[in-house]
ModelCIF file with pLDDT and N, C-alpha, C, O atoms, coordinates in Angstrom:
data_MODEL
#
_entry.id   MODEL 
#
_entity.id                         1 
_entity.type                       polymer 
_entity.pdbx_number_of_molecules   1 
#
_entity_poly.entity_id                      1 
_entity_poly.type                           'polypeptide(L)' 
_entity_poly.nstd_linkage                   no 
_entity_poly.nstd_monomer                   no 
_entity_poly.pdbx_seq_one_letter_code       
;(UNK)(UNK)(UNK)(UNK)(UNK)(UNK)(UNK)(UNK)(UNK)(UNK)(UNK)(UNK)(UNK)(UNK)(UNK)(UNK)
(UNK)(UNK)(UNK)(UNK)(UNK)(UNK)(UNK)(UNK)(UNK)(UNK)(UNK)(UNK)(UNK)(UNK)(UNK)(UNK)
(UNK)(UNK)(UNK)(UNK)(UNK)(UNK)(UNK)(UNK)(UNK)(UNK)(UNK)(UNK)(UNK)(UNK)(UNK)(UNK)
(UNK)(UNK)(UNK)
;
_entity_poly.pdbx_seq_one_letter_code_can   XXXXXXXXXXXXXXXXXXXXXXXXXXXXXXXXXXXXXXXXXXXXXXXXXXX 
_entity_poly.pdbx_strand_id                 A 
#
loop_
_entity_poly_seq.entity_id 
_entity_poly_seq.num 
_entity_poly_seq.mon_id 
_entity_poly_seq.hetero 
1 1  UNK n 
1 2  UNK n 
1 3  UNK n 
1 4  UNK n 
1 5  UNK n 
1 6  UNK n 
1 7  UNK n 
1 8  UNK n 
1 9  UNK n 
1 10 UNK n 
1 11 UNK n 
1 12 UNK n 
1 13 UNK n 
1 14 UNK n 
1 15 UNK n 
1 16 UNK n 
1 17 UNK n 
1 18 UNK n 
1 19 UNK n 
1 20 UNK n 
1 21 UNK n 
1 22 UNK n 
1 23 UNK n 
1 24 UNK n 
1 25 UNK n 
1 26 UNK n 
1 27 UNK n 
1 28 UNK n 
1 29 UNK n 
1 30 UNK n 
1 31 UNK n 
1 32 UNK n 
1 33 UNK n 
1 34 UNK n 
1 35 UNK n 
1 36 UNK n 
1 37 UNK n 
1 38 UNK n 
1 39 UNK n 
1 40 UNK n 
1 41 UNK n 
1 42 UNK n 
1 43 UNK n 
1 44 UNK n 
1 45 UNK n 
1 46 UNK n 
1 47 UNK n 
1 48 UNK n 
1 49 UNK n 
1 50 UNK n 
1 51 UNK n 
#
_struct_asym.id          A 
_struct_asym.entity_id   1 
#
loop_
_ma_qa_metric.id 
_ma_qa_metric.mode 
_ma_qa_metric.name 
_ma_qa_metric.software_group_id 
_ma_qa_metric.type 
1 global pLDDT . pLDDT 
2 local  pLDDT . pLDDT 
#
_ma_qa_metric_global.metric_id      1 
_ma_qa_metric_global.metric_value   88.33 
_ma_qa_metric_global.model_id       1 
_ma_qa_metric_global.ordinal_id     1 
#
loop_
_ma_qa_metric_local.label_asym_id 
_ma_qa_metric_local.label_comp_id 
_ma_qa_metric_local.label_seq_id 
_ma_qa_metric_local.metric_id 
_ma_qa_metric_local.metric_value 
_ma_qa_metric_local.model_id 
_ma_qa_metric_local.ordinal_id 
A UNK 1  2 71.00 1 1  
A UNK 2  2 90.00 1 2  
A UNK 3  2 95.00 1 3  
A UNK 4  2 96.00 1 4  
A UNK 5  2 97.00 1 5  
A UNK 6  2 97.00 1 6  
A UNK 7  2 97.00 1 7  
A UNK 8  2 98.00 1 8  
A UNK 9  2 98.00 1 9  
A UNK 10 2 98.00 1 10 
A UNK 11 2 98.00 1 11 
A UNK 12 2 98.00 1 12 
A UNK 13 2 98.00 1 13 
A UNK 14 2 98.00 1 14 
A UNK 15 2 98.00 1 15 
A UNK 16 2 98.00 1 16 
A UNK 17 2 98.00 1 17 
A UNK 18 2 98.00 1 18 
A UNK 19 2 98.00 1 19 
A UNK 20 2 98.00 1 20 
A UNK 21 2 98.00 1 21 
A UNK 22 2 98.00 1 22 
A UNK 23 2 98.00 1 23 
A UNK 24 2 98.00 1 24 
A UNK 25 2 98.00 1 25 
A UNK 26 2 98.00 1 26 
A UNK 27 2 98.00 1 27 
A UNK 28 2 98.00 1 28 
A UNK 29 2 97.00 1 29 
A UNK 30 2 97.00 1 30 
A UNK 31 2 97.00 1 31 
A UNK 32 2 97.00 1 32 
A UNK 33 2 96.00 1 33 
A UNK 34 2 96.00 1 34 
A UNK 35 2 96.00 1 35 
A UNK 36 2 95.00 1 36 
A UNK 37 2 94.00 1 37 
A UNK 38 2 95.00 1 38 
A UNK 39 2 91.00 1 39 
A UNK 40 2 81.00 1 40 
A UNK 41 2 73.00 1 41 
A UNK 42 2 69.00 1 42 
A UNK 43 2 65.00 1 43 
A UNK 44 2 67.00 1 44 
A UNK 45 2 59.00 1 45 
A UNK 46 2 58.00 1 46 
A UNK 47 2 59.00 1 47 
A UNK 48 2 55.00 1 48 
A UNK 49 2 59.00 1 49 
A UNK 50 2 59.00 1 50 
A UNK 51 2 49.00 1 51 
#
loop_
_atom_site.group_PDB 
_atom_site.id 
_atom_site.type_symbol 
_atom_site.label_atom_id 
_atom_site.label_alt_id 
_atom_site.label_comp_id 
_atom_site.label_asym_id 
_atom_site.label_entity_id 
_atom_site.label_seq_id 
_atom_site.pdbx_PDB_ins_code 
_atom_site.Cartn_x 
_atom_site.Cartn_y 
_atom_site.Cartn_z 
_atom_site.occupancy 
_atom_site.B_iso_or_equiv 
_atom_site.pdbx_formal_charge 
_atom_site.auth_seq_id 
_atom_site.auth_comp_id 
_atom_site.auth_asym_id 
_atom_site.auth_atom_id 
_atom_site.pdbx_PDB_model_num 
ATOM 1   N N  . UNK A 1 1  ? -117.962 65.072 28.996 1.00 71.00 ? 1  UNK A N  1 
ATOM 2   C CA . UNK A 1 1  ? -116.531 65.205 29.263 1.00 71.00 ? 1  UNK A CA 1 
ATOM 3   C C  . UNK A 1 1  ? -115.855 65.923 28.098 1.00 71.00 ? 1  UNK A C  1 
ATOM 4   O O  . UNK A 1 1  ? -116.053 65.740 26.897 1.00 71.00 ? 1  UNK A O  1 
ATOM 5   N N  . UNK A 1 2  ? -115.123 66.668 28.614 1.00 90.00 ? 2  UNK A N  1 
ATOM 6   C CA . UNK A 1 2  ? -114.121 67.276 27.316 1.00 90.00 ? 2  UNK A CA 1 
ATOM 7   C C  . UNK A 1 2  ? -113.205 66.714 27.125 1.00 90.00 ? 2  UNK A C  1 
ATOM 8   O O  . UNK A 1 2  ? -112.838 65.878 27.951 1.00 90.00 ? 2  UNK A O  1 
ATOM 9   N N  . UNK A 1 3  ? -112.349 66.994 25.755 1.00 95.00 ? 3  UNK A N  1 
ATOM 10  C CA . UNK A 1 3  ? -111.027 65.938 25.086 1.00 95.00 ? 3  UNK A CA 1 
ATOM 11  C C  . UNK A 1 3  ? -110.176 65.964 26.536 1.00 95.00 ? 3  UNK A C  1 
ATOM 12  O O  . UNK A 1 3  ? -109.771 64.901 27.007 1.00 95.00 ? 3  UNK A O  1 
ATOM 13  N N  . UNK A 1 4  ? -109.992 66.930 27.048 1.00 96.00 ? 4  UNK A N  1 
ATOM 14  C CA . UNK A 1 4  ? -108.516 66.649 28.202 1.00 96.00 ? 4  UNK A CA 1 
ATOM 15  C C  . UNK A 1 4  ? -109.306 65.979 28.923 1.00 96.00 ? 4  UNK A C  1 
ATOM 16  O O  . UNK A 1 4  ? -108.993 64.788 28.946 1.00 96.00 ? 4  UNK A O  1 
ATOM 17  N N  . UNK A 1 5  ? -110.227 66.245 29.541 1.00 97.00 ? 5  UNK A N  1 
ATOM 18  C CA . UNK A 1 5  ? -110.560 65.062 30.616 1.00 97.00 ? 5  UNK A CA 1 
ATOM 19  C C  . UNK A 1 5  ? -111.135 63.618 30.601 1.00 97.00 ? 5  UNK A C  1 
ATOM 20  O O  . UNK A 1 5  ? -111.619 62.856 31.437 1.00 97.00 ? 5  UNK A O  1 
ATOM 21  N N  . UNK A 1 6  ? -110.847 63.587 29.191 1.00 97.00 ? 6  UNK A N  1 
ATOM 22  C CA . UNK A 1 6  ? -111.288 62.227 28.482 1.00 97.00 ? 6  UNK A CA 1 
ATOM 23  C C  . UNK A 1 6  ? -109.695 61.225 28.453 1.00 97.00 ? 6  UNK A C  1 
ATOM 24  O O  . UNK A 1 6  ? -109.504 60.022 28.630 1.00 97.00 ? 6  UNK A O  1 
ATOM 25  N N  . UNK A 1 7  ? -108.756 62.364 28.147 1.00 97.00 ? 7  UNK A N  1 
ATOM 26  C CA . UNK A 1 7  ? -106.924 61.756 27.873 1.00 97.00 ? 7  UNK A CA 1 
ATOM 27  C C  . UNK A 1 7  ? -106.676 62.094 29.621 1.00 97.00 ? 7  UNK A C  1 
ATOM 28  O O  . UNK A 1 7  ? -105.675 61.497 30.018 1.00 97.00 ? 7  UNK A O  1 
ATOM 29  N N  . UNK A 1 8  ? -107.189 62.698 30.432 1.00 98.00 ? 8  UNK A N  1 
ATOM 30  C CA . UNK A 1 8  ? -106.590 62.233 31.434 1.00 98.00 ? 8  UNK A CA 1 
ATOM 31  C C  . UNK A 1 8  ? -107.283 60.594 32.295 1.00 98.00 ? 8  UNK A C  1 
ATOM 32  O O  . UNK A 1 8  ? -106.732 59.647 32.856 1.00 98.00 ? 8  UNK A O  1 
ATOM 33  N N  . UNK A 1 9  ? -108.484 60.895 32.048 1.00 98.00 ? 9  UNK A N  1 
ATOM 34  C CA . UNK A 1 9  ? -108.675 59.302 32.786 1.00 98.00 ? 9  UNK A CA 1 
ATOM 35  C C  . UNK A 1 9  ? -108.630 58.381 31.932 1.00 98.00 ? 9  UNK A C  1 
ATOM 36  O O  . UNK A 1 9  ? -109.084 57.278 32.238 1.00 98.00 ? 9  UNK A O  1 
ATOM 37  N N  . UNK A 1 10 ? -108.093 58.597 30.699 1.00 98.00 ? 10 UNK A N  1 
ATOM 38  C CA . UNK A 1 10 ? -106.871 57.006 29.532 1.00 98.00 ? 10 UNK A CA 1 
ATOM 39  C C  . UNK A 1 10 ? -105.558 56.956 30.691 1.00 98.00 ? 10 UNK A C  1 
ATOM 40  O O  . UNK A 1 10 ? -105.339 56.039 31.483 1.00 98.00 ? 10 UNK A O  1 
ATOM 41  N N  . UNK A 1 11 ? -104.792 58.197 30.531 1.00 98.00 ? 11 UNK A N  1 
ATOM 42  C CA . UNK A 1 11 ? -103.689 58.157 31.620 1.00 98.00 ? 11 UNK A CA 1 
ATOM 43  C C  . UNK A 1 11 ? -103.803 57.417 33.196 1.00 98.00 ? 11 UNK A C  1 
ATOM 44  O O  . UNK A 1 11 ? -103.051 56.596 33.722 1.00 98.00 ? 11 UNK A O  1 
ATOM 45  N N  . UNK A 1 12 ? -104.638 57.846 33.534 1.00 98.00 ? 12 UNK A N  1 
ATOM 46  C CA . UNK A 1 12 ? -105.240 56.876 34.710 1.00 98.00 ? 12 UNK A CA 1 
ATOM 47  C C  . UNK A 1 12 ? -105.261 55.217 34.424 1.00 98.00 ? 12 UNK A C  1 
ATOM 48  O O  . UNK A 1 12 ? -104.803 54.262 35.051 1.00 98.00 ? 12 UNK A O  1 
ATOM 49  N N  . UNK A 1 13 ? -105.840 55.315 33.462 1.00 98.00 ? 13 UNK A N  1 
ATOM 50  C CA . UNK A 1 13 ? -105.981 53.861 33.329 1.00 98.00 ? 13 UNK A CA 1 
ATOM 51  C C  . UNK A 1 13 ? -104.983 53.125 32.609 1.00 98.00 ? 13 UNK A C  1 
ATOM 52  O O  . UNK A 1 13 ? -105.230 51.925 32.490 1.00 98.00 ? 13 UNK A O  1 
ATOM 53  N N  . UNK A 1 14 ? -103.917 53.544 32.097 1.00 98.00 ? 14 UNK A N  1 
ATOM 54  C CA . UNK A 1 14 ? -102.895 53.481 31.967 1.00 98.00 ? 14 UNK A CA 1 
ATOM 55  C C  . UNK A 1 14 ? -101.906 53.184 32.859 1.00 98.00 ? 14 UNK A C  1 
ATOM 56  O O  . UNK A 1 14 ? -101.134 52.229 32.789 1.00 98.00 ? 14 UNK A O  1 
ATOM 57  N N  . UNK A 1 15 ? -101.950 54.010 33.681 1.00 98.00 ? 15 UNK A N  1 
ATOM 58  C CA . UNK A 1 15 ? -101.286 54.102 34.684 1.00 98.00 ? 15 UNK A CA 1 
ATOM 59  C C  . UNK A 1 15 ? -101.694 52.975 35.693 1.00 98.00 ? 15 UNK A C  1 
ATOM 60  O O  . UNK A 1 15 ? -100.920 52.062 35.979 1.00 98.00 ? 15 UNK A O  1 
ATOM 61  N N  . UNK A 1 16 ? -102.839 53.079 36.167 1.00 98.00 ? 16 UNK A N  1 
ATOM 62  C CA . UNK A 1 16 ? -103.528 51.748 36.928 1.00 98.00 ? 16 UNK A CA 1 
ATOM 63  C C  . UNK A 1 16 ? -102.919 50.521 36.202 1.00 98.00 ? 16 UNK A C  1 
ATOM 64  O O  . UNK A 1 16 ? -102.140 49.830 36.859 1.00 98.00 ? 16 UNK A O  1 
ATOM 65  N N  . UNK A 1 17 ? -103.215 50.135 34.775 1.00 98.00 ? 17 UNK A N  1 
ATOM 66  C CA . UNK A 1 17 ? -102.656 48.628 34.201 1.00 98.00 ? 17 UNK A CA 1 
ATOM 67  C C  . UNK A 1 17 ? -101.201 48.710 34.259 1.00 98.00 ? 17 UNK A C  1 
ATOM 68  O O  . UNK A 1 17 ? -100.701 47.595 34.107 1.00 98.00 ? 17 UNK A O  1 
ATOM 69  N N  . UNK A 1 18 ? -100.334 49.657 34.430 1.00 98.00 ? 18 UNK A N  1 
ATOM 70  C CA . UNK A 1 18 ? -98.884  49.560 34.455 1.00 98.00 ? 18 UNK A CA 1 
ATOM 71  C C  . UNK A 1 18 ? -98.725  48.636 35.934 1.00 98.00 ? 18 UNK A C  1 
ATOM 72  O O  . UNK A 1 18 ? -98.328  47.503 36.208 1.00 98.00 ? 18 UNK A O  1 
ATOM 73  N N  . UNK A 1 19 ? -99.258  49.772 36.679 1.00 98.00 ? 19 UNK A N  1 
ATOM 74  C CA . UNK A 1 19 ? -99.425  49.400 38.119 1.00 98.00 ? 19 UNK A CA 1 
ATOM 75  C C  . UNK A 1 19 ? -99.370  47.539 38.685 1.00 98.00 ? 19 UNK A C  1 
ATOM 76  O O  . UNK A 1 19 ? -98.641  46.814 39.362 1.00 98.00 ? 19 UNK A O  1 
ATOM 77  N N  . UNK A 1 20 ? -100.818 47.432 37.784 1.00 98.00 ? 20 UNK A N  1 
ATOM 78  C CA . UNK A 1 20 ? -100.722 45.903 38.232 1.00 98.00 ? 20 UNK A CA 1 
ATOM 79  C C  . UNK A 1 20 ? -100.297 45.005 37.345 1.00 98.00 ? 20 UNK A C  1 
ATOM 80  O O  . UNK A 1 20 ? -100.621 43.858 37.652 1.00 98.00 ? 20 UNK A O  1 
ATOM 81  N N  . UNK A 1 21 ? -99.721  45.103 36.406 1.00 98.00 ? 21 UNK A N  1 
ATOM 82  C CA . UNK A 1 21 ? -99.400  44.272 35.377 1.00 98.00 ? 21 UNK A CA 1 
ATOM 83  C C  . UNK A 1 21 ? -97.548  44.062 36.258 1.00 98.00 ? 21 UNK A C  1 
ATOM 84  O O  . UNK A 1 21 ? -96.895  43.021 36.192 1.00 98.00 ? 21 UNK A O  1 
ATOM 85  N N  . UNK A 1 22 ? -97.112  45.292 36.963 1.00 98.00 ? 22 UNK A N  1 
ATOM 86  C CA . UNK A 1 22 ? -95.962  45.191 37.761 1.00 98.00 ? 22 UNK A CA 1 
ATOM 87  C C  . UNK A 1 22 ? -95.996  44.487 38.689 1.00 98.00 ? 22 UNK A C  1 
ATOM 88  O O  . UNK A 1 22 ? -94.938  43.886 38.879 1.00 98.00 ? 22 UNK A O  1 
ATOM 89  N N  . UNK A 1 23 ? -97.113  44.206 39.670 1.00 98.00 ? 23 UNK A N  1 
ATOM 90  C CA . UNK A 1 23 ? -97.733  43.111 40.485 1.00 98.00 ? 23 UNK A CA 1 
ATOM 91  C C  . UNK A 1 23 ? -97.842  41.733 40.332 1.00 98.00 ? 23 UNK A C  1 
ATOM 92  O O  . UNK A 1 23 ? -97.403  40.855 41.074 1.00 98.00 ? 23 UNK A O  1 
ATOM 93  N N  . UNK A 1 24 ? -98.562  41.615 39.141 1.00 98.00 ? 24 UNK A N  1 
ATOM 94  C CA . UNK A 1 24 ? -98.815  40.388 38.756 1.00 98.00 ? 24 UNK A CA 1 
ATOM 95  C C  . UNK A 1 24 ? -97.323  40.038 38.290 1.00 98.00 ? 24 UNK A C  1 
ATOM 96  O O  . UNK A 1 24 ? -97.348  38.913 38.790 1.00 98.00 ? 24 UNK A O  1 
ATOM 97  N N  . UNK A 1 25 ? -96.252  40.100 37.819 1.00 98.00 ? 25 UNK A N  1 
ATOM 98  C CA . UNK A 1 25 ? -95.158  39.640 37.408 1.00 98.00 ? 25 UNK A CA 1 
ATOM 99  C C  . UNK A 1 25 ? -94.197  39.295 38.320 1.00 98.00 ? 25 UNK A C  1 
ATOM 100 O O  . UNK A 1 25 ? -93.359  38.394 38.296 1.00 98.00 ? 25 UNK A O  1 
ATOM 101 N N  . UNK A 1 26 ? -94.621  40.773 39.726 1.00 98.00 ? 26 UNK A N  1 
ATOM 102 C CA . UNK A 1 26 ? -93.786  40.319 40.983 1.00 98.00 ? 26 UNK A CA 1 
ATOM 103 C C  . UNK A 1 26 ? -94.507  39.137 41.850 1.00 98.00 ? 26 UNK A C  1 
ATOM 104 O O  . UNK A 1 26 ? -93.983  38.730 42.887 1.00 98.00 ? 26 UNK A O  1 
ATOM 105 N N  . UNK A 1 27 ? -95.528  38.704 41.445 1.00 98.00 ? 27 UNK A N  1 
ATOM 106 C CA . UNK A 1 27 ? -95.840  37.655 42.494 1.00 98.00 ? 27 UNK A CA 1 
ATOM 107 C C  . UNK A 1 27 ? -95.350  36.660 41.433 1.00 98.00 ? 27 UNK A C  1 
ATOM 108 O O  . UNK A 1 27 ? -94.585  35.802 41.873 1.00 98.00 ? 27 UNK A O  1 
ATOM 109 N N  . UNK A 1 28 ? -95.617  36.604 40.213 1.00 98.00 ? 28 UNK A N  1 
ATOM 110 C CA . UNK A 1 28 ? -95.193  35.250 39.307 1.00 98.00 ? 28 UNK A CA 1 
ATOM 111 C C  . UNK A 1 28 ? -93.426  35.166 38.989 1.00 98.00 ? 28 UNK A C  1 
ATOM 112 O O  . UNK A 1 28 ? -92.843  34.337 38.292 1.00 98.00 ? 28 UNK A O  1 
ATOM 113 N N  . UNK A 1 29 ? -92.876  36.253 39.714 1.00 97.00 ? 29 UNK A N  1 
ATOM 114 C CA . UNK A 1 29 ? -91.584  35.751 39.956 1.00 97.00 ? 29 UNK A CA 1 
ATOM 115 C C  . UNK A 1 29 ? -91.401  35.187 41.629 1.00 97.00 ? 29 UNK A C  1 
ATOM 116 O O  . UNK A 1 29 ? -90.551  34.424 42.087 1.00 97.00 ? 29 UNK A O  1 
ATOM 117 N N  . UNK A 1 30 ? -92.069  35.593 42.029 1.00 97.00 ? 30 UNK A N  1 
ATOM 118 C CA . UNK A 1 30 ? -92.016  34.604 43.788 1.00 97.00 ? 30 UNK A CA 1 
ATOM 119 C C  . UNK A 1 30 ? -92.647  33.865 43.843 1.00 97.00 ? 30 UNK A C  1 
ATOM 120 O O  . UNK A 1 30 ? -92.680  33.446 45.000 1.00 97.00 ? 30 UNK A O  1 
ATOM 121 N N  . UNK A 1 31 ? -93.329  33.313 43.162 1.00 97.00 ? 31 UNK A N  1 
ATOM 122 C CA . UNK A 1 31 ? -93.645  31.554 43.202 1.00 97.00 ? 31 UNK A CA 1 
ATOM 123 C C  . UNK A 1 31 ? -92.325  31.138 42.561 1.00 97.00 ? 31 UNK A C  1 
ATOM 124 O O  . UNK A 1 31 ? -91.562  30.330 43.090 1.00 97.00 ? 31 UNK A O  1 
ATOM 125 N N  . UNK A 1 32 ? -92.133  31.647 41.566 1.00 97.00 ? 32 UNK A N  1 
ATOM 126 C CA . UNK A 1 32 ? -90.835  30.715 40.749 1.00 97.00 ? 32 UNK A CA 1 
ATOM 127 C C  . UNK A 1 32 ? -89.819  30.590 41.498 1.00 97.00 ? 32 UNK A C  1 
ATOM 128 O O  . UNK A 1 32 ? -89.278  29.489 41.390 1.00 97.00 ? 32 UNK A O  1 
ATOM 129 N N  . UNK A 1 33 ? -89.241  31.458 42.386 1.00 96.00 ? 33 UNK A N  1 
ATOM 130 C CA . UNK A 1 33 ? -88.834  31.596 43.380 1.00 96.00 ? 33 UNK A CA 1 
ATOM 131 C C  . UNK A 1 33 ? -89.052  30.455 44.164 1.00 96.00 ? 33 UNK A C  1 
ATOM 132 O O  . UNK A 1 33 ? -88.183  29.623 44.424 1.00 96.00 ? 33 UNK A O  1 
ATOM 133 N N  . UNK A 1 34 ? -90.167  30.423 44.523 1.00 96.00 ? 34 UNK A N  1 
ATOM 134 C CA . UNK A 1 34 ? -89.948  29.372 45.596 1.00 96.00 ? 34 UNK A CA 1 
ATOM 135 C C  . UNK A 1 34 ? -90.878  28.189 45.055 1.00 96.00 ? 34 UNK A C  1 
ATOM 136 O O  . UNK A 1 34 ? -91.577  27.703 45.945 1.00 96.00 ? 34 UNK A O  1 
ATOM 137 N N  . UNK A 1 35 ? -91.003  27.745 44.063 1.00 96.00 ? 35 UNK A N  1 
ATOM 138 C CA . UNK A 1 35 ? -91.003  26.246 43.189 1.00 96.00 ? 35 UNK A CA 1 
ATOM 139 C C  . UNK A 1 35 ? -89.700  25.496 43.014 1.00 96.00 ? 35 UNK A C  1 
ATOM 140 O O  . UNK A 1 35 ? -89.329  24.331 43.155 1.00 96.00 ? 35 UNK A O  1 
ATOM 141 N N  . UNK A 1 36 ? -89.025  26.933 42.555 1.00 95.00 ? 36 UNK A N  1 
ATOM 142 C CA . UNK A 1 36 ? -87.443  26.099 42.358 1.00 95.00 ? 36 UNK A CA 1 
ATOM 143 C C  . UNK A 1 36 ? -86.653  26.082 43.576 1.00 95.00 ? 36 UNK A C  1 
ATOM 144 O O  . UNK A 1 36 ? -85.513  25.622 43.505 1.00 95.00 ? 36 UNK A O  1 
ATOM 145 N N  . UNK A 1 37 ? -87.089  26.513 44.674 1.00 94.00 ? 37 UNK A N  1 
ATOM 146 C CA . UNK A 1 37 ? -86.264  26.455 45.703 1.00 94.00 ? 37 UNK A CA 1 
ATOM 147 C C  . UNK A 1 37 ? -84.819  27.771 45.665 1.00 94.00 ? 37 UNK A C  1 
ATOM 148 O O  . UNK A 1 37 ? -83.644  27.563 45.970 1.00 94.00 ? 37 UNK A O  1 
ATOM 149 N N  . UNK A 1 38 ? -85.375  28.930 45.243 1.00 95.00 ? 38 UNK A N  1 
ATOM 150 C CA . UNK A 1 38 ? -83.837  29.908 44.557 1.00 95.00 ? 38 UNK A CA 1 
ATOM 151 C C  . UNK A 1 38 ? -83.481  31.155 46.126 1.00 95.00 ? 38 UNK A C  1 
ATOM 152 O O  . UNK A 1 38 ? -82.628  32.011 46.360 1.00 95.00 ? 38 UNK A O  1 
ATOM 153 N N  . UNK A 1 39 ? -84.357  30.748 46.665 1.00 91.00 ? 39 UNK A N  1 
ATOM 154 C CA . UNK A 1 39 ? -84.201  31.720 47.714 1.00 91.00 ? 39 UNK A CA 1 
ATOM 155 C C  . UNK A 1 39 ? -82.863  32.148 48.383 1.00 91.00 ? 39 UNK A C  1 
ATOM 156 O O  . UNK A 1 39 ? -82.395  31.426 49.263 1.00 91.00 ? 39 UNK A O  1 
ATOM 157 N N  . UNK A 1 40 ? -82.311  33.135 48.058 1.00 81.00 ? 40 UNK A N  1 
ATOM 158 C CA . UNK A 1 40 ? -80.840  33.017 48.766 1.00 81.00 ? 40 UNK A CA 1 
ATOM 159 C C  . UNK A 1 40 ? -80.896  32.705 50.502 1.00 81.00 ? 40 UNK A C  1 
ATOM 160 O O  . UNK A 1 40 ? -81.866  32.897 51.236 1.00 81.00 ? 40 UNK A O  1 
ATOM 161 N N  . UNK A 1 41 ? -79.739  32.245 50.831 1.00 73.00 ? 41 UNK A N  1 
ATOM 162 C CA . UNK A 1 41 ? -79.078  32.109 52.279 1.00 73.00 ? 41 UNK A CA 1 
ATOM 163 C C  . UNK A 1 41 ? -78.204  32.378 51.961 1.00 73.00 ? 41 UNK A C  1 
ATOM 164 O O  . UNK A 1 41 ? -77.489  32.167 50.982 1.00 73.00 ? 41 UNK A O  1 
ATOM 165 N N  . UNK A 1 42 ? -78.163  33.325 53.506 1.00 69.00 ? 42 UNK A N  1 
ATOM 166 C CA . UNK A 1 42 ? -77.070  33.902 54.269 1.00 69.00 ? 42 UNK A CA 1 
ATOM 167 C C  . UNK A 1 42 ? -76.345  32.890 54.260 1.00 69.00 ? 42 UNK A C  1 
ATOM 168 O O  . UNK A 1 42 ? -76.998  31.850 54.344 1.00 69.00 ? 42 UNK A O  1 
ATOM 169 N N  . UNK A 1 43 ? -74.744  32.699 54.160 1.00 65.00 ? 43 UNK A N  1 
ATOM 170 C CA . UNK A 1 43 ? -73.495  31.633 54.578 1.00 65.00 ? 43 UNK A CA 1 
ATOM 171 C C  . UNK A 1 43 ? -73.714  31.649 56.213 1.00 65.00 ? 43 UNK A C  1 
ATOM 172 O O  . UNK A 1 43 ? -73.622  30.567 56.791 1.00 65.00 ? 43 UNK A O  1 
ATOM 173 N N  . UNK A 1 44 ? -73.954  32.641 56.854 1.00 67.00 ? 44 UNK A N  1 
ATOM 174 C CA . UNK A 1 44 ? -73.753  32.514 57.856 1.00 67.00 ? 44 UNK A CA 1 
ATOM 175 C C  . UNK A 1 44 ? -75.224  31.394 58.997 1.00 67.00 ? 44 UNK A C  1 
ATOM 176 O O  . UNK A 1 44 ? -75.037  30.501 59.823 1.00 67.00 ? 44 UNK A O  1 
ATOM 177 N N  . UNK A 1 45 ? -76.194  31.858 58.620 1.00 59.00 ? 45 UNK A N  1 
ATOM 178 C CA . UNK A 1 45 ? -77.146  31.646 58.934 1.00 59.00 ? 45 UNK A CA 1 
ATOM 179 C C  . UNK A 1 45 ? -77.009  29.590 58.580 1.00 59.00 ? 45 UNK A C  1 
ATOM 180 O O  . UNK A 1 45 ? -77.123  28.695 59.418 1.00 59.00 ? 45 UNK A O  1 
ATOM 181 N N  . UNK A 1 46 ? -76.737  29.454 57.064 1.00 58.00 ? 46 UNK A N  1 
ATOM 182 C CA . UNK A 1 46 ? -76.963  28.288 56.925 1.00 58.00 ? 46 UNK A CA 1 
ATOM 183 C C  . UNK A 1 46 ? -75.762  27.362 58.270 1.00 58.00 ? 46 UNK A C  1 
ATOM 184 O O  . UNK A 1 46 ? -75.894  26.466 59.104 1.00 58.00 ? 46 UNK A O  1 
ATOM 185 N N  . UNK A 1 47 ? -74.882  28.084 57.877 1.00 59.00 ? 47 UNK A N  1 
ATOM 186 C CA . UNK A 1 47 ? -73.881  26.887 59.022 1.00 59.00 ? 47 UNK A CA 1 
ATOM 187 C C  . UNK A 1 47 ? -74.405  27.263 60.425 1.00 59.00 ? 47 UNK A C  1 
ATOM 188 O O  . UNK A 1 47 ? -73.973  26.463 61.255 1.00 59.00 ? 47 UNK A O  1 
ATOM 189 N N  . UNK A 1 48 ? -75.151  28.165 60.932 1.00 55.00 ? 48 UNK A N  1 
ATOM 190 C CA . UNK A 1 48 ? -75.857  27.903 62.254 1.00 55.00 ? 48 UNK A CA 1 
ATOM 191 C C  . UNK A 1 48 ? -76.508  26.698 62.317 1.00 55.00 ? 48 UNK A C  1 
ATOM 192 O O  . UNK A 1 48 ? -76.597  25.852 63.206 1.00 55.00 ? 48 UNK A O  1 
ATOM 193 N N  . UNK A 1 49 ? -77.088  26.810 60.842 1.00 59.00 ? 49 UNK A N  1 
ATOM 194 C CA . UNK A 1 49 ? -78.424  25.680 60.607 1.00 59.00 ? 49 UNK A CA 1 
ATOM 195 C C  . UNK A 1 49 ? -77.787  24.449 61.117 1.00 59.00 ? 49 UNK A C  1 
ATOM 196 O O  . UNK A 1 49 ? -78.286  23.671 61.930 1.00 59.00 ? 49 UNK A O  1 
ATOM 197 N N  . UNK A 1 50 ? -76.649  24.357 60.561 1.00 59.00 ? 50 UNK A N  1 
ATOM 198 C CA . UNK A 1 50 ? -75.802  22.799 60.006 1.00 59.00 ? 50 UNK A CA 1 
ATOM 199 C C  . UNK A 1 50 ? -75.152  22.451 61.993 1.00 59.00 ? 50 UNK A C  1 
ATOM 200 O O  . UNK A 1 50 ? -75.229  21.589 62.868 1.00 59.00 ? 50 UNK A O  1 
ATOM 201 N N  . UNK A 1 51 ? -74.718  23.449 61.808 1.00 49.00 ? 51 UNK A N  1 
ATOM 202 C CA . UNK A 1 51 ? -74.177  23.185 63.926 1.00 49.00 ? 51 UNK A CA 1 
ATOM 203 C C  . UNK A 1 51 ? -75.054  22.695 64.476 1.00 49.00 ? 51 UNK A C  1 
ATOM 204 O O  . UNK A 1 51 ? -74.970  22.453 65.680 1.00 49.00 ? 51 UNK A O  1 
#
């Protein structure tokens, strides 16, 4: 492999760990999400609920 095609698949892999490191944070904010119960409702929806 030559130097550029050595710094482009770092960039790749770079790019790949950005990727899922953005993943992994969006699922460990939707559990927290729904551990604490934070999920918004609609006003409207809930007083259907309540009728």
């Amino acid at each position: 492999m030559k130097s550029n095609e050595h710094l482009e698949q770092l960039k790749r892999y770079d790019d790949t760990e950005r990727e899922l490191e953005r993943a992994i944070v969006r699922e460990q904010r939707r559990e927290y999400i729904n551990q604490h119960n934070l999920n918004r409702v609609n006003d409207n929806a809930e007083k259907t609920q309540i009728n």
